[in-house]
ROZANU-418939 format. One record per residue (C-alpha): residue in three letters; x, y, z. Coordinates in pm, whole numbers, padded with zeros to 5 digits, always signed. Each point is the difference from the previous one (the first is absolute). Layout:
<rs>
ALAXYZ;...
</rs>
This chain:
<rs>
UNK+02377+01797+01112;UNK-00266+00245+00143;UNK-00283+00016-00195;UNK+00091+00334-00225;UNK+00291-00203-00124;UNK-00212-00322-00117;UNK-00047+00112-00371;UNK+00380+00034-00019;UNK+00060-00339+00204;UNK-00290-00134-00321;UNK+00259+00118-00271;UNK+00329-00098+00144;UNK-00104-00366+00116;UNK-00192-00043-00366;UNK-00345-00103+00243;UNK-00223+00159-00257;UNK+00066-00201-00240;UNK-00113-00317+00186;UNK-00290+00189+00184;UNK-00270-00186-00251;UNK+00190-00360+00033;UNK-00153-00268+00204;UNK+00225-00228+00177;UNK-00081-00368+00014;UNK-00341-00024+00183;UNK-00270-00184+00080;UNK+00097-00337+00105;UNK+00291-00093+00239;UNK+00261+00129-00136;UNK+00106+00388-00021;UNK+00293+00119-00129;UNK+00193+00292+00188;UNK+00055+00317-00179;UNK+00308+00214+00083;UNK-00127+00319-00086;UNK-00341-00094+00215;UNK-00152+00331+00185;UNK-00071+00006+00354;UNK-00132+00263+00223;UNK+00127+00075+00343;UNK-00268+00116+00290;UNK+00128+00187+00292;UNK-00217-00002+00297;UNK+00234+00196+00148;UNK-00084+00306-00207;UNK-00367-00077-00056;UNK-00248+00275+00161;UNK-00364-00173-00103;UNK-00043+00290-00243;UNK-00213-00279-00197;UNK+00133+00200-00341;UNK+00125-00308-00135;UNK-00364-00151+00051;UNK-00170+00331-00195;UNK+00300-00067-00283;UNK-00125-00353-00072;UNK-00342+00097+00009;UNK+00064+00259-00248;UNK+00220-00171-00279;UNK-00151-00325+00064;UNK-00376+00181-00082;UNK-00113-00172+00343;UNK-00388+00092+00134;UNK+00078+00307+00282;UNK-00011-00116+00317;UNK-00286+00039+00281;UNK+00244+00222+00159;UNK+00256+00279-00115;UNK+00337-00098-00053;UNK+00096+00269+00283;UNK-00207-00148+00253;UNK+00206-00158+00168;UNK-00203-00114+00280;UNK-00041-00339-00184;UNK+00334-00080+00070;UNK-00164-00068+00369;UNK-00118-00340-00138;UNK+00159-00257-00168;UNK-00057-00064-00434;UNK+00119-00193-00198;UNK+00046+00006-00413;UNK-00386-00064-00224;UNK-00125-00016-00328;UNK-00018+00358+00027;UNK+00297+00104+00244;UNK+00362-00147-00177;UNK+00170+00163+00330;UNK-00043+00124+00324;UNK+00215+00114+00299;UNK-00046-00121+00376;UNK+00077+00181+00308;UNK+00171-00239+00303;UNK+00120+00138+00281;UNK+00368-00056+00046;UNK+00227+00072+00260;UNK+00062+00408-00050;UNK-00346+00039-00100;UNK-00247-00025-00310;UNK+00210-00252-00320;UNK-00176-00059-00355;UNK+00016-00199-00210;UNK-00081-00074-00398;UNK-00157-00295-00102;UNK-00058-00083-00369;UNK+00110-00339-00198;UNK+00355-00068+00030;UNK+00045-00139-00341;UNK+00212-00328+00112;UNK+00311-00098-00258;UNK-00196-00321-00017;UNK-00407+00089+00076;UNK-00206-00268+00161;UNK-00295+00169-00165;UNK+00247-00062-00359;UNK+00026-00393+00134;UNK-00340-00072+00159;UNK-00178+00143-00381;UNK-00057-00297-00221;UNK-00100+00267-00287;UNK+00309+00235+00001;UNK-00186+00263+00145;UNK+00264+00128+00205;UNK+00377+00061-00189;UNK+00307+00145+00205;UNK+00170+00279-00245;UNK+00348+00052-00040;UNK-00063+00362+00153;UNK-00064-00125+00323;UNK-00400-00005-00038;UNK-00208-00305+00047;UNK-00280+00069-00332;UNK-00375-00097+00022;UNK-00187-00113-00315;UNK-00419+00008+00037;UNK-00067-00151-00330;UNK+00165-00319+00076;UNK-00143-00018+00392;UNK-00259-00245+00090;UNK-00011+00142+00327;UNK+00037-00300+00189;UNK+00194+00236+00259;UNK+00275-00237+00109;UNK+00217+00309-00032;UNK-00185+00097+00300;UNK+00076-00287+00228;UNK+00357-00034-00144;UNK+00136+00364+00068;UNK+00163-00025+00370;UNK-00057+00417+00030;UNK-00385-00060-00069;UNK+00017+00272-00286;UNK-00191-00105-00333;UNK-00374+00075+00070;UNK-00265-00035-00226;UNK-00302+00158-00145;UNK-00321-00143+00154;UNK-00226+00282-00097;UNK+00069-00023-00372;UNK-00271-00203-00154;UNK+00193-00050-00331;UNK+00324+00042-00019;UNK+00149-00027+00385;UNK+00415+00036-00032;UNK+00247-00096+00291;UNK+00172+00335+00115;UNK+00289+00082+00172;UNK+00304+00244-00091;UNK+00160+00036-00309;UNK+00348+00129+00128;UNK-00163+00222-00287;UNK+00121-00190-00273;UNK-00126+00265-00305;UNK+00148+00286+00176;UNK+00344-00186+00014;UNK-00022-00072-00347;UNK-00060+00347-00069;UNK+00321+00107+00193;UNK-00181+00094+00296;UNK-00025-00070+00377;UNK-00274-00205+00142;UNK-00234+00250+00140;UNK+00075-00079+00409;UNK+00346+00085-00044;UNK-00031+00283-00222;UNK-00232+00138+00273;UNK+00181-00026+00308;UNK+00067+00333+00194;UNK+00285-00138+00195;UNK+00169-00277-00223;UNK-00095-00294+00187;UNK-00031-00177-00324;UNK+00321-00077-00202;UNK-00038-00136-00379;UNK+00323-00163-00127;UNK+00172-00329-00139;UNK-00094-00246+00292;UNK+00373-00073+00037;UNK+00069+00362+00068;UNK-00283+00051+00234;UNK+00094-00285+00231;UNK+00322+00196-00005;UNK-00134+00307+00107;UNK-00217-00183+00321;UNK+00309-00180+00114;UNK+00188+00332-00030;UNK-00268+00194+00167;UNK+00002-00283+00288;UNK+00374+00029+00050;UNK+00007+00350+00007;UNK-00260+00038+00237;UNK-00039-00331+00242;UNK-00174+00167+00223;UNK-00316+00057-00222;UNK-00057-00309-00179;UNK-00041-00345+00051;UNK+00325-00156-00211;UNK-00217-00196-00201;UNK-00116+00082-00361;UNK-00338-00114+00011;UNK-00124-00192-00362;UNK+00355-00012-00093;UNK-00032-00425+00057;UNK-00366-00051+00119;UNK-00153-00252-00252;UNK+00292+00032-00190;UNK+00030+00325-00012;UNK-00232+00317-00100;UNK+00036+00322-00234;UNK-00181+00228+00296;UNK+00200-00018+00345;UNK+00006+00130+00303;UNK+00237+00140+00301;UNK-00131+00093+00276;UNK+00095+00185+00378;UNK-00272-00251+00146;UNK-00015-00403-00014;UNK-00175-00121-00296;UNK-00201-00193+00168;UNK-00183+00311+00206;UNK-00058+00178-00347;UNK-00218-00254-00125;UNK+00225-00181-00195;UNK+00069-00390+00015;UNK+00319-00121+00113;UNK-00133-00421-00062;UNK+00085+00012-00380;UNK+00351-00084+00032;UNK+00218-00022-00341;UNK-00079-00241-00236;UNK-00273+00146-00322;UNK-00332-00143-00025;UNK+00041-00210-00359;UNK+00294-00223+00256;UNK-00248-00035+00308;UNK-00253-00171-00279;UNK+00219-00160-00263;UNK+00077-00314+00174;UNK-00410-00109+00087;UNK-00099+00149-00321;UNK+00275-00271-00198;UNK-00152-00274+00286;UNK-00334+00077-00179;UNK+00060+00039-00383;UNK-00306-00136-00102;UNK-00191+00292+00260;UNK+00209+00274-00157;UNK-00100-00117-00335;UNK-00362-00061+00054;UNK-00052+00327+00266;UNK-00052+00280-00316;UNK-00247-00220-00170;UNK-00222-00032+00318;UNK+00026+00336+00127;UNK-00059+00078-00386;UNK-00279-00252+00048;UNK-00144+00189+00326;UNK+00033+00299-00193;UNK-00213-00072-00293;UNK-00268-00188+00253;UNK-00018+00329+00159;UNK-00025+00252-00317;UNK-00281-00273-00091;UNK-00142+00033+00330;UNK-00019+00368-00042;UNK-00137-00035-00316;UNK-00263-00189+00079;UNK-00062+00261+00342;UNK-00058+00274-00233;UNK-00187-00167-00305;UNK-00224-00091+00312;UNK+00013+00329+00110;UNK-00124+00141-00317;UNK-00254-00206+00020;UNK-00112+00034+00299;UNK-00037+00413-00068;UNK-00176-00069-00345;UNK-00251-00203+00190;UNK-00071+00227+00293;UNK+00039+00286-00328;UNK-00296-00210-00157;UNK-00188-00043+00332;UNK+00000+00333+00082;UNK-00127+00107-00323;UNK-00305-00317+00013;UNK-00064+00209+00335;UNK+00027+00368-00132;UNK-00230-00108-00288;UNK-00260-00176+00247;UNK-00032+00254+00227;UNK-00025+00288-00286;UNK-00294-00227-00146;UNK-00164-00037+00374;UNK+00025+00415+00019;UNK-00163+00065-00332;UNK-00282-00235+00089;UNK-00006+00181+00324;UNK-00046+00315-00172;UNK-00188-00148-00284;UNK-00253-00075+00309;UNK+00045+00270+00188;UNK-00095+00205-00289;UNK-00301-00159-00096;UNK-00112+00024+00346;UNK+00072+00374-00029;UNK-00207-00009-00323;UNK-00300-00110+00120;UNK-00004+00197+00327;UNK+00036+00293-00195;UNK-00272-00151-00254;UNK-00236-00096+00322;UNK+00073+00399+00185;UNK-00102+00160-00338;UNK-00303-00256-00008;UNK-00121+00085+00315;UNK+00031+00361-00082;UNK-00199-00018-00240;UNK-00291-00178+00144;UNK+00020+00250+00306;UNK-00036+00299-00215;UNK-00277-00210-00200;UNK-00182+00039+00384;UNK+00001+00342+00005;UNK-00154+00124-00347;UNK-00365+00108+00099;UNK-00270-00182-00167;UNK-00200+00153-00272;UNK-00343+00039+00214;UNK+00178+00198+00292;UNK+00193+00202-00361;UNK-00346+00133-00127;UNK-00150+00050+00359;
</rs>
């Protein structure tokens, strides 16, 4: 079950196969998968190499980062995931000294982003994966406000096409037979791919073994139902950043009973944010046929202007040149009645 022997674990438990197979998604209802993946994060083990964070950049083709991957003095603040950032890893202080942790979406077994998306966006995979689909977004961002780990972010700075980002559990890569990128990175095995059912059994059997190092509690194991990325930990969840509120029950069951109160509101909601949506692509329309405008008139403006001021300058110079003309004309005037002065008349010639 460490991660050398996942490729074998892929074969024997026939997981490839259903790699590419969605579960049933995207409204309140999702069906559980046996052969689900989870991963298992040990803070115990963690050193805040940040490789796992340089792995995602690379196989995700992420922009590089302000700062190196091995400085690791921004560990010294506290991030969280972006449009551009799909994890991170925090430094808290525990009791023995410096304890990290990784923070990246925690693909639920039943997503609140996958049950807050009117438009499917968001599907939950039978590997374990919770999928994102930009052609079908609206980006209405309710994913945002639904996910209790504040994970999904989204792309304000694209003009054009802005996507909702978060971590893939690298979805292609799994389909390719290959580990996600973090895990396949990690110098001291901190990370643990595997059936989910086998990695809970590997926390509880690490907690048993050793008492004295973890908390006995598998973090994500029944938090909102229960997630395919958990967590055990020699520190209190709670002073590792993590929320210990959540309690058990998935997000599609904390909203199913108002949402069947309301039918008519669930039925009408798509067609007014779809609505919203088109009012504001219209709205933006009409911004940047305005804008266009606006630029061809100041274009035209500026070229009324250019052309007036080149006409004023030529009729400067037109002037200024006919002045030049007839001082010139007047000098070699003058000249020539001055040397008409001096010529001696003819009586003083023949005297």
């Amino acid at each position: 079950m460490l991660r050398r022997t996942f490729l074998g674990l892929l074969g024997t438990a026939g997981a490839t196969a259903a790699i590419s197979t969605p579960a049933v998604a995207g409204g309140k209802e999702f069906a559980p998968h046996p052969d689900t993946l989870g991963v298992l994060f040990d803070a115990t083990r963690c050193i805040g190499c940040r490789k796992c964070e340089a792995a995602c950049n690379e196989v995700n083709n992420l922009p590089a980062p302000d700062k190196k991957f091995d400085d690791l003095t921004v560990l010294d603040q506290k991030r969280r995931t972006d449009d551009k950032t799909l994890t991170v890893v925090n430094k808290y202080q525990g009791k023995g000294g410096p304890v990290f942790r990784k923070s990246q979406c925690n693909h639920c077994l039943e997503p609140a982003c996958a049950s807050a998306c009117f438009v499917k966006a968001f599907k939950k995979l039978s590997n374990g994966a919770v999928e994102y689909d930009a052609s079908v977004c609206v980006g209405c961002r309710y994913c945002m406000v639904a996910c209790p780990f504040e994970i999904p972010a989204y792309e304000y700075d694209e003009p054009l096409t802005p996507r909702v980002m978060k971590c893939t559990m690298c979805a292609p890569r799994l389909a390719e037979g290959k580990l996600p990128g973090c895990v396949e990175q990690c110098p001291k095995e901190a990370l643990t791919i595997g059936l989910r059912k086998d990695i809970i059994k590997i926390a509880r059997e690490r907690i048993r073994k050793y008492p004295e190092r973890y908390v006995d509690h598998i973090y994500g194991e029944n938090e909102m139902g229960g997630t395919s990325w958990m967590y055990i930990s020699g520190e209190p969840f709670s002073e590792i950043g993590m929320r210990e509120d959540l309690g058990t029950t998935s997000a599609p069951e904390l909203t199913s009973g108002a949402l069947a109160a309301v039918p008519i509101v669930v039925g009408l909601w798509p067609v007014l944010l779809g609505g919203i949506y088109a009012v504001s692509k219209r709205k933006d329309k009409i911004a940047n046929d305005e804008r266009v405008a606006a630029v061809k008139d100041a274009l035209a403006k500026a070229g009324a202007e250019a052309e007036k001021k080149l006409s004023e300058e030529l009729g400067k110079a037109e002037v200024a040149n006919k002045r030049r003309i007839e001082v010139e004309v007047k000098k070699a005037v003058e000249e020539a009645l001055s040397a008409k002065d001096e010529e001696p008349a003819s009586g003083e010639e023949e005297a």
